[in-house]
BADRENZA-730663 format. One record per residue (C-alpha): residue number from 0; x, y, z. Coordinates in Angstrom, 1 decimal, padded with zeros to 4 digits. Example, Ala and Ser with C-alpha at 12.3 -4.5 7.8 and 13.67 -1.06 7.14 Angstrom:
[0 [012.3 -004.5 007.8]]
[1 [013.7 -001.1 007.1]]
***
This chain:
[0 [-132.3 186.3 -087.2]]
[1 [-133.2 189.2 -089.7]]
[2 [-135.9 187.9 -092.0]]
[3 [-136.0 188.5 -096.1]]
[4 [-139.3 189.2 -096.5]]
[5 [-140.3 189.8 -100.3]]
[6 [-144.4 189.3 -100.1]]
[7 [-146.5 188.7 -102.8]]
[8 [-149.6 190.7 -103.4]]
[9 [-153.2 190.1 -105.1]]
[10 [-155.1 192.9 -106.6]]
[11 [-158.7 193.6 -106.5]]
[12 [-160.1 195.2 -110.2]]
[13 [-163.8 196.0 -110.5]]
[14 [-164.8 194.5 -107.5]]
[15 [-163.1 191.2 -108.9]]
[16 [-159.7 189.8 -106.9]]
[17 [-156.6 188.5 -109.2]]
[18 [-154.0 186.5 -107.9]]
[19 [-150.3 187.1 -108.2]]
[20 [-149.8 183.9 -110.1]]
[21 [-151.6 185.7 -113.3]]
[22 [-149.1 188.5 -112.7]]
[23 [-146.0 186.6 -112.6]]
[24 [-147.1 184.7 -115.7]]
[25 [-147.8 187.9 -117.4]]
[26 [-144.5 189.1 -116.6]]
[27 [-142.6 185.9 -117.5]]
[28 [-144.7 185.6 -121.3]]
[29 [-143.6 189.6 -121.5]]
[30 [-140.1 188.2 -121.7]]
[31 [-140.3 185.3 -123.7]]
[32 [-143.5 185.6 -125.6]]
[33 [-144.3 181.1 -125.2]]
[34 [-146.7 180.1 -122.9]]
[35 [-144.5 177.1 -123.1]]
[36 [-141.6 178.3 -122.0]]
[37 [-143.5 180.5 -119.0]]
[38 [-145.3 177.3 -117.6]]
[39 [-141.7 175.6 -117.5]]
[40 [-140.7 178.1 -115.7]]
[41 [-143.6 178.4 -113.5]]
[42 [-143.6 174.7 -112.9]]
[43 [-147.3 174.1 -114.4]]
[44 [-148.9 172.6 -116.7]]
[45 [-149.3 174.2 -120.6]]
[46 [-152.7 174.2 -119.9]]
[47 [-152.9 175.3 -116.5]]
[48 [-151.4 178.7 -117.2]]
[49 [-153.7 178.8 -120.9]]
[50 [-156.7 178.4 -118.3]]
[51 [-155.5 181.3 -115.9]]
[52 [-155.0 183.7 -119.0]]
[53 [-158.6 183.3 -120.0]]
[54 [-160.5 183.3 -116.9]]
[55 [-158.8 186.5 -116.6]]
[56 [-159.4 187.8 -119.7]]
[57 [-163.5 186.9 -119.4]]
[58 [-163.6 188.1 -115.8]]
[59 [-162.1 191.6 -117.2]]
[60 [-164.0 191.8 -120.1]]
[61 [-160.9 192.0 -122.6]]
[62 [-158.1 190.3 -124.2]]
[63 [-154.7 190.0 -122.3]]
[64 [-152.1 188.1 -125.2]]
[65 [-152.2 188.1 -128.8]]
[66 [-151.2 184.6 -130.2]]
[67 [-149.1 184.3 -133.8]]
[68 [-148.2 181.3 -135.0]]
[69 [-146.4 179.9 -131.9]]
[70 [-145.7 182.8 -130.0]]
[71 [-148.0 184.8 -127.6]]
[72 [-147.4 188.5 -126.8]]
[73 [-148.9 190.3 -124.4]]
[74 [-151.2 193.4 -125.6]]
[75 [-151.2 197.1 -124.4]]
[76 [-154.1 196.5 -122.1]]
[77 [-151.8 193.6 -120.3]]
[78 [-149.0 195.7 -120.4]]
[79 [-150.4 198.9 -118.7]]
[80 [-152.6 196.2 -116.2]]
[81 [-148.6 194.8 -115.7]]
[82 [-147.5 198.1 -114.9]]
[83 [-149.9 199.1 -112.6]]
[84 [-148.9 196.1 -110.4]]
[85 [-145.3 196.2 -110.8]]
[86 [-145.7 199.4 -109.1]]
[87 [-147.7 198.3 -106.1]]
[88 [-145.7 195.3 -105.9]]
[89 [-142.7 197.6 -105.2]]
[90 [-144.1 199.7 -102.6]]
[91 [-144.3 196.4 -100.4]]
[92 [-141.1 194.7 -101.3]]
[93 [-138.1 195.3 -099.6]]
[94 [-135.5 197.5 -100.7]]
[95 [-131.3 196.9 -100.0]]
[96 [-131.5 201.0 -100.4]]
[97 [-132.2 203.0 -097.6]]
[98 [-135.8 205.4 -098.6]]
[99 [-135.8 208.4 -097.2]]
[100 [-138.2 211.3 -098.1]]
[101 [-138.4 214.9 -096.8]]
[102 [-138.4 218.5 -097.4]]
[103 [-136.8 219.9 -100.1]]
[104 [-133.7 221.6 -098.4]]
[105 [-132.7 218.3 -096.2]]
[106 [-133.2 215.7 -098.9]]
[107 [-131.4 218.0 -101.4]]
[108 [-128.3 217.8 -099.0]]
[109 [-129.0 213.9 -098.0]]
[110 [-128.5 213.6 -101.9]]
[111 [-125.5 215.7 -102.0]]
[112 [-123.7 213.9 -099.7]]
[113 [-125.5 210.6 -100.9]]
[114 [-121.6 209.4 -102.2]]
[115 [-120.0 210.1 -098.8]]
[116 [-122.4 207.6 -097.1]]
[117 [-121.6 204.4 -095.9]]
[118 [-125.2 202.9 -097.2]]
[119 [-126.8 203.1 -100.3]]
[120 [-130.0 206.0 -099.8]]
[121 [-132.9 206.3 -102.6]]
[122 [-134.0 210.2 -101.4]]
[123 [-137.6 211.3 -102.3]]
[124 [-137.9 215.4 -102.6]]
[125 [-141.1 216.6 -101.2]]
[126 [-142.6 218.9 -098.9]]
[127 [-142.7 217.6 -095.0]]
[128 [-146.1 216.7 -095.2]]
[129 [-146.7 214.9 -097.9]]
[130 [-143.4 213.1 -097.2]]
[131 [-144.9 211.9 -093.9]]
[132 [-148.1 210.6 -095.1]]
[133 [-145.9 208.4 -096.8]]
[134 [-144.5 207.8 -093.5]]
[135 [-147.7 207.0 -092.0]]
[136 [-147.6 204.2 -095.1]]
[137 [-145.2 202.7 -094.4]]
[138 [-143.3 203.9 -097.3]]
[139 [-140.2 204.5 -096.4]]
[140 [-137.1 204.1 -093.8]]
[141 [-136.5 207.3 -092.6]]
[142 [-139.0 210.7 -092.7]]
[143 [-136.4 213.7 -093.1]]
[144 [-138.2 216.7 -091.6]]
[145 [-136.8 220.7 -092.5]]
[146 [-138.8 221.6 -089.6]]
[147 [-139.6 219.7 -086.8]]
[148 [-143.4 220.8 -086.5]]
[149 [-144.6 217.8 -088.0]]
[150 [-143.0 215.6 -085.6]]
[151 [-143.9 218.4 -082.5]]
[152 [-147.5 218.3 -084.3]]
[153 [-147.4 214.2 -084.3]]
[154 [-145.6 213.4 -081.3]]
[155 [-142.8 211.9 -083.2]]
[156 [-139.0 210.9 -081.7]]
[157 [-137.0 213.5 -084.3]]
[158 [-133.0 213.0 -084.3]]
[159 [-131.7 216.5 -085.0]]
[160 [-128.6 216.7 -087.3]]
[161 [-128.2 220.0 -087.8]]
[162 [-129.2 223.7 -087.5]]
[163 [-130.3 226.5 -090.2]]
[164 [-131.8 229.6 -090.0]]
[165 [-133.4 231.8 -092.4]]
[166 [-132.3 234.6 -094.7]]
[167 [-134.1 237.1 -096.4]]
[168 [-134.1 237.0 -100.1]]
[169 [-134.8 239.6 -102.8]]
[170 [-134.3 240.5 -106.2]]
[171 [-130.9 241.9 -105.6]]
[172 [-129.4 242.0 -109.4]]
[173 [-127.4 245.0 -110.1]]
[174 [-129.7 246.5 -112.5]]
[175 [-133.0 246.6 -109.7]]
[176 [-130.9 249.0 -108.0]]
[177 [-133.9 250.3 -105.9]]
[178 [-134.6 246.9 -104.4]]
[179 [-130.7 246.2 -103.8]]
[180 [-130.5 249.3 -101.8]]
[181 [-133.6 249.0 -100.0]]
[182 [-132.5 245.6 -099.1]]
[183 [-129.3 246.9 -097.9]]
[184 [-131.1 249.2 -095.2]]
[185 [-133.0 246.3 -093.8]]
[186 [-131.1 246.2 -090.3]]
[187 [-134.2 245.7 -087.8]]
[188 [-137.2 244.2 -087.7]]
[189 [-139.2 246.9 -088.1]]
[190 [-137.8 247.1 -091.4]]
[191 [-139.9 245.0 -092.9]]
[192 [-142.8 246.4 -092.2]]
[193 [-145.6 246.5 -095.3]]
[194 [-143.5 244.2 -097.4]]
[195 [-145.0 241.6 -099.8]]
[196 [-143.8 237.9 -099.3]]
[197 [-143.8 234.6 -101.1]]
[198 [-144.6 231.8 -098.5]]
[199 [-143.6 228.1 -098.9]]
[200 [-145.9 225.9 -097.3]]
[201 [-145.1 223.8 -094.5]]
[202 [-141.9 225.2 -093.8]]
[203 [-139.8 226.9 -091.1]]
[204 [-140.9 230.1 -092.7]]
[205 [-143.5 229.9 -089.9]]
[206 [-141.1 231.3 -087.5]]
[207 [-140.6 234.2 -089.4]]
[208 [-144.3 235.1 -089.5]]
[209 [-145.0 234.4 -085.6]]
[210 [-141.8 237.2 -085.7]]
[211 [-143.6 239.7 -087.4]]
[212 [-147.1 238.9 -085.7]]
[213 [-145.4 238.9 -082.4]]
[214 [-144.0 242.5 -082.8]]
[215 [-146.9 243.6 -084.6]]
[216 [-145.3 244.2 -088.1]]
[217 [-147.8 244.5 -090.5]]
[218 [-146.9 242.4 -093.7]]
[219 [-148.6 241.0 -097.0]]
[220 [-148.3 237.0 -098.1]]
[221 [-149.1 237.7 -102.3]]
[222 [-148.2 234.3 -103.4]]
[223 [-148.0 230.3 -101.6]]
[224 [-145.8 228.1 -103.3]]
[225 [-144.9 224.2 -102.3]]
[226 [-140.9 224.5 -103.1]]
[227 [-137.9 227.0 -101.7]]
[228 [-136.8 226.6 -105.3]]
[229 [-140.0 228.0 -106.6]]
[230 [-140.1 231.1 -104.2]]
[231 [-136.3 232.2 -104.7]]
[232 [-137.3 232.0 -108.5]]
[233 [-140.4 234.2 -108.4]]
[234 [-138.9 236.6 -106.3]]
[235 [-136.0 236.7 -108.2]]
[236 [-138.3 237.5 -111.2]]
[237 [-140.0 240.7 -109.5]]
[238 [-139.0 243.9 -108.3]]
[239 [-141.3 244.1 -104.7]]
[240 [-141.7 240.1 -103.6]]
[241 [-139.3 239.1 -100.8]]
[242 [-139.2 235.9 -098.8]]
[243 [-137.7 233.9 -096.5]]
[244 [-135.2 231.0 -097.4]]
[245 [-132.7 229.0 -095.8]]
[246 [-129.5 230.3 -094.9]]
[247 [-127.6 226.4 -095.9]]
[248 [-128.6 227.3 -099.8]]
[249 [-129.5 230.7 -100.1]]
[250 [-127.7 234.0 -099.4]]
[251 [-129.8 237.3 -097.9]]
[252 [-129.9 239.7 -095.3]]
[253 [-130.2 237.7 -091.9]]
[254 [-132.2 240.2 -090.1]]
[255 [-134.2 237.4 -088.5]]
[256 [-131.2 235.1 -088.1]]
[257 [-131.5 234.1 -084.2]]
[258 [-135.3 234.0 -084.5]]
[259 [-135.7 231.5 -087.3]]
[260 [-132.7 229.1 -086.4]]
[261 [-134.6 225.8 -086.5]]
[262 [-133.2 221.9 -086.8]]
[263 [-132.8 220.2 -090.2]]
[264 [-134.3 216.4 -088.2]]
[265 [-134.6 212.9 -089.2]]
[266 [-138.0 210.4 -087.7]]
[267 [-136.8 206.8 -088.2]]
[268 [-139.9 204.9 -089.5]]
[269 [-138.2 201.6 -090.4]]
[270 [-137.1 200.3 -086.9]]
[271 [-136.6 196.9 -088.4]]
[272 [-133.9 198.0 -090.7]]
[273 [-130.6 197.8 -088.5]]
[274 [-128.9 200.0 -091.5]]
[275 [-131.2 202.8 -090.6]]
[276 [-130.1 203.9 -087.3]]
[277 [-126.3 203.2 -088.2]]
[278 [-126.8 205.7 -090.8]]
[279 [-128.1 208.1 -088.8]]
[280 [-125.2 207.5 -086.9]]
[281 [-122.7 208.2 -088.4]]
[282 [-124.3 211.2 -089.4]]
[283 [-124.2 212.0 -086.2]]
[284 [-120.5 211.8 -086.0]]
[285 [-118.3 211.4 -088.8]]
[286 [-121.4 213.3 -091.0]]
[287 [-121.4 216.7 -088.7]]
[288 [-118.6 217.7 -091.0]]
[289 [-120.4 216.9 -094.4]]
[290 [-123.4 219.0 -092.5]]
[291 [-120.7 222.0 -091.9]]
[292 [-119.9 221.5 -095.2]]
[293 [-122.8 222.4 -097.1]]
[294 [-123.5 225.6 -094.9]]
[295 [-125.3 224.3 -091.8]]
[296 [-124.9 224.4 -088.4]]
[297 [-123.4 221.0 -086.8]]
[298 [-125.3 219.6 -083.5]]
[299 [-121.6 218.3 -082.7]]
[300 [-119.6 221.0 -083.4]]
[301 [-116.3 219.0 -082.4]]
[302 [-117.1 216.8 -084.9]]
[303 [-115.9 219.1 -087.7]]
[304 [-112.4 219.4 -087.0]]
[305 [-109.9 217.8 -088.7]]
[306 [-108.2 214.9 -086.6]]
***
């Protein structure tokens, strides 16, 4: 039997522990502004709840409602102290929504697809490593990875979905005609000897590099950035910066194209969650064809075709 677990937490401020209770009556008098009306609701006494407001207020050193006449609203300093719970609070509770976070590229095409789905997915864009120290939280359902180094790194069961490779990407506009020819002649690797790249950290780009440092190409990282996005717009915005991006959203020269062909993976952190691993598949199936779709490579090829 599947369990509905919604727990309930305390929070320690200052050295000094609060229970829940305060924060539920805090959030109840936010709606109604009556301690009255909140101790109904609560099932206590007036007086119980007027005692748990002002212990709290003298153990924190300042005022938490502001009474008029018969009404009691909560002041800014409650407010913000409500906040900060409400948002702890909903790191523990359970969610109906599947969380997911990941790199940029394969949480930009989980949301694309997001109304294709069978389940309901909440996607968190990231980088792969600070996605999977949320992970290591116990943040979230599934870790989506754009490059399985993480999970080689961490030892981690990865279900591959699709494939992607990389492209080369420069400022090709009509009117950098220099850069759109030079671009143009780029047909080996040793073509790319002495240029200047923009690096995304954390990112398949890393096969590209071992490339070049493999067949001893020399080559100049200028600029580190945390997002594909950022790169493509950088480069796009000089006349000498090139990097690497992926195939699925970008278009470039794909003189690296077998070398960098890496899996687009999913690490299922929720095991609990039976909606989880019938998400993933149907990705597996019925999904290879939204993965074709939007310019991958399907695992199941035979998946794609039209029945």
């Amino acid at each position: 039997m599947k369990l509905k677990i919604q727990p309930k937490i305390d929070m320690i401020i200052n050295g000094e522990s609060y229970s829940y209770k305060l924060f539920e009556s805090l959030e109840l008098l936010s709606q109604n502004n009556s301690q009255r009306q909140t101790a109904k609701q609560l099932n206590i006494a007036h007086s119980v709840l007027n005692r748990r407001i002002k212990k709290a207020e003298q153990k924190l050193g300042f005022k938490l409602v502001r009474i008029s006449g018969s009404k009691t609203y909560l002041v800014d300093a409650a407010r913000q102290l409500l906040h900060s719970y409400d948002k702890y609070q909903s790191r523990v509770s359970e969610n109906d929504k599947i969380s997911i976070a990941g790199g940029h590229i394969v949480t930009s095409f989980l949301n694309s697809i997001s109304n294709e789905l069978p389940y309901e997915i909440d996607v968190h864009s990231s980088d792969d490593a600070t996605a999977y120290k949320l992970a290591n939280r116990g943040l979230i359902d599934i870790l989506a990875l754009d490059d399985p180094q993480i999970a080689f790194a961490n030892n981690l069961d990865f279900i591959a979905i699709g494939y992607d490779h990389l492209v080369l990407v420069s400022n090709d506009d009509l009117e950098n005609k220099a850069a759109h020819a030079y671009i143009e002649k780029i047909e080996r690797v040793n073509d790319l000897k002495n240029l200047k790249f923009v690096s995304v950290d954390g990112t398949a780009q890393r096969l590209a590099w071992n490339t070049l440092n493999e067949k001893n190409i020399s080559f100049d990282i200028v600029k580190k950035v945390k997002s594909e996005f950022d790169a493509f717009k950088i480069v796009k915005n000089s006349d000498d910066l090139y990097t690497f991006l992926n195939a699925s959203y970008f278009k470039g020269n794909e003189v690296l194209k077998s070398e960098t062909k890496h899996a687009i993976s999913l690490v299922i952190i929720n095991t609990e969650k039976i909606e989880v691993r019938k998400l993933i598949e149907y990705i597996l199936g019925e999904g290879q064809k939204l993965i074709a779709d939007e310019g991958f490579i399907a695992i199941k090829p035979w998946k794609t075709k039209e029945k």
